[in-house]
C-alpha positions in Angstrom: -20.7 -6.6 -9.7 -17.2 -6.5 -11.0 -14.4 -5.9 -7.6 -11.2 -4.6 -8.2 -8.1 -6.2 -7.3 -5.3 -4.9 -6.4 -1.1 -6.4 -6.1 1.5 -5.6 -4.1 5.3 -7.3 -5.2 2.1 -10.6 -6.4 0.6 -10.7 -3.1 -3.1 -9.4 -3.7 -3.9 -6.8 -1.0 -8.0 -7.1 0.7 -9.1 -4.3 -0.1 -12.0 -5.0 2.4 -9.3 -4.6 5.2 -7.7 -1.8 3.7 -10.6 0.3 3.3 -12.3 -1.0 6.4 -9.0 0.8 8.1 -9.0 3.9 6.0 -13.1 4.4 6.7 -12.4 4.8 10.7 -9.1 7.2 10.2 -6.9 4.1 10.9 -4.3 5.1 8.4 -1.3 3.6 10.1 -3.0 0.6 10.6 -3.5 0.3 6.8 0.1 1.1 6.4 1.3 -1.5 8.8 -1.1 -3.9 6.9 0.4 -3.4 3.7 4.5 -3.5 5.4 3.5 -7.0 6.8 0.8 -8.0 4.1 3.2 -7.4 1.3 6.6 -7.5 2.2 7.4 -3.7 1.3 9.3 -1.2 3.7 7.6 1.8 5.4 8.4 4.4 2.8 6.6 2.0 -0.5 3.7 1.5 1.9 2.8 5.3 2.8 2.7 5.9 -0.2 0.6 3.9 -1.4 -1.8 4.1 1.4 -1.4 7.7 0.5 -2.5 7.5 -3.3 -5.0 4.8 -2.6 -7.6 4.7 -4.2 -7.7 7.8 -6.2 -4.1 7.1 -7.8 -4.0 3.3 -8.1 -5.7 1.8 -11.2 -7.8 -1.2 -10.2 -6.6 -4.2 -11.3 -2.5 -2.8 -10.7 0.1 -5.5 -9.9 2.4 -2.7 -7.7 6.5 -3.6 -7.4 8.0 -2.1 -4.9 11.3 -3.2 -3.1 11.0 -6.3 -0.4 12.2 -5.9 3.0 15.5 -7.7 3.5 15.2 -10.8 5.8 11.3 -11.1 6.0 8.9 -13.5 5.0 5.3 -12.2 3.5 2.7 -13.6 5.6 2.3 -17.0 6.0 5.3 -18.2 4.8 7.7 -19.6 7.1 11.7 -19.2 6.8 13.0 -22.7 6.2 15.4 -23.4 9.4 19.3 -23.2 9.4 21.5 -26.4 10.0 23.4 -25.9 12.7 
């Protein structure tokens, strides 16, 4: 069975989660999943929650503008000399 995949800015977005969130009317959650997921403002990630899935071709690697000052998940900011 072939999956799509789907990236945000090169961070691939589950799209188990995402559509586990948008099945139970959880669309803020989705949206907050992508902000922190993938490094993208508020704005970039409505709308994509909003055109997903019928206006995002699978296999899309997305580029939207990163939030200033914030590490994607899992990464940790190296730590300033003081």
């Amino acid at each position: 069975m072939y999956q799509k995949a789907i990236t945000i800015n090169n961070v691939p977005v589950d799209l188990v989660i995402l559509d586990n969130f948008l099945n139970k009317n959880q669309k803020i959650e989705a949206i907050k999943y992508i902000v922190e997921h993938c490094n993208v403002g508020l704005r970039d990630a409505k709308s994509f929650v909003d055109n997903y899935p019928e206006n995002i071709e699978p296999d899309s690697n997305l580029n939207f503008p990163k939030k200033e000052g914030v590490q994607p998940e899992g990464k940790k900011t190296p730590a300033m000399p003081t």
